[in-house]
DRENRONU-280774 format. One record per atom (N, C-alpha, C): atom name; x, y, z; residue in one letter; residue number from 1. Coordinates in pm, whole numbers, plus 32768, in hexadecimal, padded with zeros to 4 digits. Layout:
NODE  atome     x     y     z  residu  num
NODE     CA     X     Y     Z       a  NUM
...
This chain:
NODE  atome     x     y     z  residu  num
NODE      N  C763  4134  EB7E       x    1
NODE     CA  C72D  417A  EB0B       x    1
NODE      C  C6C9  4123  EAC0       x    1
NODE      N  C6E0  409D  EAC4       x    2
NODE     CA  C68C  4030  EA60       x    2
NODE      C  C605  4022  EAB2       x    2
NODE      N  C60A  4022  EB3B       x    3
NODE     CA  C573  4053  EB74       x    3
NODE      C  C533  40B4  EB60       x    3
NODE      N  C56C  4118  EB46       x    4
NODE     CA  C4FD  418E  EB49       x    4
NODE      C  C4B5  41A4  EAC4       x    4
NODE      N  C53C  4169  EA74       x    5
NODE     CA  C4C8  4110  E9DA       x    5
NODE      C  C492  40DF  E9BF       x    5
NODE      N  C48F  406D  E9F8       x    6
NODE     CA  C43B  3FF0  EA26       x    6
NODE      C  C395  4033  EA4B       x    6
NODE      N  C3C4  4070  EAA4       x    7
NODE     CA  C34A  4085  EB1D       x    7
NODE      C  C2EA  4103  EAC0       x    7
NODE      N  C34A  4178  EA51       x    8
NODE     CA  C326  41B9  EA37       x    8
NODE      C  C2F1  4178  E97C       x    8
NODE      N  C275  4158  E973       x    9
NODE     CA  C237  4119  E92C       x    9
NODE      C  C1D7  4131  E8B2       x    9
NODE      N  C205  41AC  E8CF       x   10
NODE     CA  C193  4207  E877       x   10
NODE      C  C1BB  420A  E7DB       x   10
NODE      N  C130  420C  E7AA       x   11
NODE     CA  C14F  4218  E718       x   11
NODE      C  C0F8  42E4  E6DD       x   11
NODE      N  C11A  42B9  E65B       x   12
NODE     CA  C111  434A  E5FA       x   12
NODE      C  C16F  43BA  E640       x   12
NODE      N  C122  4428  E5F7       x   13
NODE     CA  C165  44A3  E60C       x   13
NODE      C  C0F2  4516  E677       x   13
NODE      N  C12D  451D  E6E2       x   14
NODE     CA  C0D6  457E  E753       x   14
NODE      C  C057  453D  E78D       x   14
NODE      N  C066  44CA  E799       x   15
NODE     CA  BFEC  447E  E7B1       x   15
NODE      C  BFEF  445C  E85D       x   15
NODE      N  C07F  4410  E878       x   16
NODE     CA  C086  4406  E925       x   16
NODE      C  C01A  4382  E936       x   16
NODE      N  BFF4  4338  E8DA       x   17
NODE     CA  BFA1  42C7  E918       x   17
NODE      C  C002  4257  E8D2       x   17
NODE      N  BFE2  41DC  E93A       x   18
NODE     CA  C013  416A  E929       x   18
NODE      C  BFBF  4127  E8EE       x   18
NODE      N  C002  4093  E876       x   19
NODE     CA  BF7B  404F  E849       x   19
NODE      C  BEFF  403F  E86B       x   19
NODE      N  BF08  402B  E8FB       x   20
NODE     CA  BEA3  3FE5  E92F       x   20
NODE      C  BE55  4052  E972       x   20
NODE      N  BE6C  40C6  E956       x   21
NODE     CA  BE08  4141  E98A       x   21
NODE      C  BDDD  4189  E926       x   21
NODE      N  BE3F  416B  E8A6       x   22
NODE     CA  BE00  41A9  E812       x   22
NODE      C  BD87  4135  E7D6       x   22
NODE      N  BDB0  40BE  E804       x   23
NODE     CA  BD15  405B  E7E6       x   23
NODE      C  BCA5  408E  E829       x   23
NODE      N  BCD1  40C2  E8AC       x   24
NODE     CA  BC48  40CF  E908       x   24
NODE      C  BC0D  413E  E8EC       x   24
NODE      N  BC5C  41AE  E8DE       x   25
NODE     CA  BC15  4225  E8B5       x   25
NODE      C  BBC0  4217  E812       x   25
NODE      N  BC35  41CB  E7A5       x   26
NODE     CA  BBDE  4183  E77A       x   26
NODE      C  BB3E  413D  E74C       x   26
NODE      N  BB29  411A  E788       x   27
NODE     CA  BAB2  407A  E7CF       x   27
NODE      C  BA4F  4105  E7E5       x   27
NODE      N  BA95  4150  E86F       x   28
NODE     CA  B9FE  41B1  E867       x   28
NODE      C  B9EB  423C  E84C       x   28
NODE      N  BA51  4248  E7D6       x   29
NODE     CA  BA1F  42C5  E759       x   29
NODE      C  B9C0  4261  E706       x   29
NODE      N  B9BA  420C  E6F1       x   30
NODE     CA  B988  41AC  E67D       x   30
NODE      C  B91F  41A1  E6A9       x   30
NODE      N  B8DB  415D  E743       x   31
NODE     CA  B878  417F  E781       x   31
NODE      C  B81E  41DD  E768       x   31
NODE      N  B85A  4245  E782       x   32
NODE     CA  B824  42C4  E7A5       x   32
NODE      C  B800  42FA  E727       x   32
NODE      N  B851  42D4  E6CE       x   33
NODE     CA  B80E  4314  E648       x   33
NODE      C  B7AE  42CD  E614       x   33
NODE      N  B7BC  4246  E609       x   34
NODE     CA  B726  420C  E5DE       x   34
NODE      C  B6B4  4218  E640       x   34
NODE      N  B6CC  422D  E6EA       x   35
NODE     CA  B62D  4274  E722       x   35
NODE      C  B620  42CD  E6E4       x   35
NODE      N  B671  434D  E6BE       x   36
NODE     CA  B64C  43BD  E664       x   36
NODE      C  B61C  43A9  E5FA       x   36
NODE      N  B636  434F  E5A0       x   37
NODE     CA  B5FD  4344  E51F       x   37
NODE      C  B586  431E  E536       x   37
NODE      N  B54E  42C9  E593       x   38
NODE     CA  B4E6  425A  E59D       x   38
NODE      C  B49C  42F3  E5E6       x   38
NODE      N  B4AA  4329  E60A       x   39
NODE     CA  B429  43CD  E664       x   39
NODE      C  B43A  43E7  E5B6       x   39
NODE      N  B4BE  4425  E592       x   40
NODE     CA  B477  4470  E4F0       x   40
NODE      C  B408  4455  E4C3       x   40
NODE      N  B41B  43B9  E4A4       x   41
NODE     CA  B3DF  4372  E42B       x   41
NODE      C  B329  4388  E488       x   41
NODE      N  B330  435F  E4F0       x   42
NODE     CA  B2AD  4362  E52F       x   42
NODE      C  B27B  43BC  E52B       x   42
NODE      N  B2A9  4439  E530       x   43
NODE     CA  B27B  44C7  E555       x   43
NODE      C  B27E  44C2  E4A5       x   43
NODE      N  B2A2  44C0  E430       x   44
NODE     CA  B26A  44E3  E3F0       x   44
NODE      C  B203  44A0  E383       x   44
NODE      N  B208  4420  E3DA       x   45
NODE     CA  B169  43E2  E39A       x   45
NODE      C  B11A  4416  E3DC       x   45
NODE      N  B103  442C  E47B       x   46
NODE     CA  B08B  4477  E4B9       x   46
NODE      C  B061  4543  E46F       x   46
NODE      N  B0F2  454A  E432       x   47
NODE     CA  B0BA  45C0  E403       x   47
NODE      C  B07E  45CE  E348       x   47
NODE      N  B0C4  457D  E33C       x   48
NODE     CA  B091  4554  E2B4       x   48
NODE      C  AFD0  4518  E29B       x   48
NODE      N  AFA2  44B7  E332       x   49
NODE     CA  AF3E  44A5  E352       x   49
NODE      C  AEEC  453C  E369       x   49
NODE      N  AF2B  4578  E3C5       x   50
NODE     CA  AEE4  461B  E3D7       x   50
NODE      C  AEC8  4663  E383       x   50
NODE      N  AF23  466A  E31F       x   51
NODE     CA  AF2C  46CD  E2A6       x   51
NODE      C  AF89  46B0  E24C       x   51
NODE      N  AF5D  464A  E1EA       x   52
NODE     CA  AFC1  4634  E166       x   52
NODE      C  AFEF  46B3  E13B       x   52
NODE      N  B06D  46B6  E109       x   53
NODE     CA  B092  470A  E0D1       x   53
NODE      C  B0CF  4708  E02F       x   53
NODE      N  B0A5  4681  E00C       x   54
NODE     CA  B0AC  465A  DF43       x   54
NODE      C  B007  4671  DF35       x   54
């Protein structure tokens, strides 16, 4: 019984990931959202260049 505790490692509530797969998923949501921010921000200086809108 103390193995399958052991082995079964998971944290929160309905999550099913282990530390070390909740870091990783983690690492590249964090990624992924600052390439997203970094297209926003670009795309809206090039449109702000096209056509201010203040």
């Amino acid at each position: 019984m103390s193995d399958l505790r052991d082995k079964d490692d998971r944290i929160g509530l309905r999550t099913y990931l282990t530390p070390e797969e909740a870091k990783e998923f983690h690492k590249l949501f964090m990624i992924s959202f600052l390439i997203f921010t970094a297209v926003a921000i670009v795309a809206h200086i090039l449109v702000w260049n096209w056509r201010p809108w203040l």
